[in-house]
C-alpha positions in Angstrom: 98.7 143.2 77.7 95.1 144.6 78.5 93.5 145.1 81.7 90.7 142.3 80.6 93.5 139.4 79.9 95.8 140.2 83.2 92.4 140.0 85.0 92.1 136.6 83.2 95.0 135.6 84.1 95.4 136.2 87.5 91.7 134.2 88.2 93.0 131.3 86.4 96.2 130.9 88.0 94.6 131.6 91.7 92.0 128.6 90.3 95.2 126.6 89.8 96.9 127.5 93.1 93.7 126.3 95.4 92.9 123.3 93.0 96.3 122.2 93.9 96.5 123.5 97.3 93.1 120.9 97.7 94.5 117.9 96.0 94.6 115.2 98.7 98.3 114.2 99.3 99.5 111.2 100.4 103.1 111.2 102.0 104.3 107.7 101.7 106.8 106.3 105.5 109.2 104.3 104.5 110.3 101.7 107.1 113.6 99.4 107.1 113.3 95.3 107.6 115.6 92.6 107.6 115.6 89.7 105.3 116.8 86.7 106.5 117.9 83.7 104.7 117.5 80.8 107.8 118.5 78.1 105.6 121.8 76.4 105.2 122.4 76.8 101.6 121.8 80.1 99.3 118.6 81.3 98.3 117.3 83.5 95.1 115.2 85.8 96.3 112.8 88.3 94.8 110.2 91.1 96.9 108.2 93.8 95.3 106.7 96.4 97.8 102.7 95.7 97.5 102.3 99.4 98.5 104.0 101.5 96.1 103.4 99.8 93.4 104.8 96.2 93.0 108.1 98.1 92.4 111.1 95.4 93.1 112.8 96.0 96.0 115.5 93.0 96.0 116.5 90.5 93.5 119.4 88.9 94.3 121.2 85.6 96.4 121.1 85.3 99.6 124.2 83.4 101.6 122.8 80.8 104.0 122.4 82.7 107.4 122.5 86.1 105.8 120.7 89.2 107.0 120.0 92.0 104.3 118.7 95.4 105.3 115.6 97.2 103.1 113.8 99.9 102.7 109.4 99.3 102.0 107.1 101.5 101.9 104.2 101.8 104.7 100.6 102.8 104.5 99.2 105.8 106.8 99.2 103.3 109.5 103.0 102.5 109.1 102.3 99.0 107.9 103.9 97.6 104.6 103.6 94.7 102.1 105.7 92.6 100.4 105.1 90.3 97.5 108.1 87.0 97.5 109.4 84.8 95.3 112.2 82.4 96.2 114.2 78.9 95.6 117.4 77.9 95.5 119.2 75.4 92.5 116.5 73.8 90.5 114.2 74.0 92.8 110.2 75.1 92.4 110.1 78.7 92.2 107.3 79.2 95.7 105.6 82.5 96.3 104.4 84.1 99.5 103.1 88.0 100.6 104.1 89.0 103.8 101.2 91.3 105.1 101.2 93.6 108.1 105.1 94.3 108.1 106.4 96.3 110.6 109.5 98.5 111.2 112.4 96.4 112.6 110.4 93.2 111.3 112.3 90.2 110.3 111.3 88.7 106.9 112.6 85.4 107.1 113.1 82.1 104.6 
């Protein structure tokens, strides 16, 4: 290899290494919340994380008085969002986003 190309070389990957090295990262918390099904019967429920994404976090029943553990993402100020769907039987499907969740928060139906 000549002189001229390792020279070439060696600029473009130190461009690479401070472009990268500059790239704004954003490390995303992740906090843990209960869900809590107050009711007295079971309850489908559905969240999606409105910070990462919309990515579904929990789909599944609930047994009346049940209390289920999860993991959401937070923002740089440790707060999260979650999108809901929920009904039980034939019941209307109702929706709700929980906004300004904190770690150790209870989400509860």
């Amino acid at each position: 290899m000549t002189k001229s190309l390792q020279g070439l070389l060696a600029s473009c990957a130190a461009v690479l290494i401070v472009a990268s090295l500059s790239a704004p990262v954003q490390a995303v918390e992740r906090i843990s919340v209960n869900v809590v099904n107050d009711r007295d019967f079971k309850l489908s429920i559905e969240l999606a994380d409105k910070v990462c994404g919309g990515n579904v976090l929990l789909r599944d029943q609930l047994e009346a008085g049940e209390i289920r553990e999860i993991e959401i993402c937070a923002n740089a100020d440790g707060v999260g969002a979650l999108r809901a769907s929920y009904g039980s039987g034939c019941s209307q499907v109702k929706r709700t986003e929980f906004l300004g969740v904190s770690a150790g928060d209870s989400i509860t139906f």
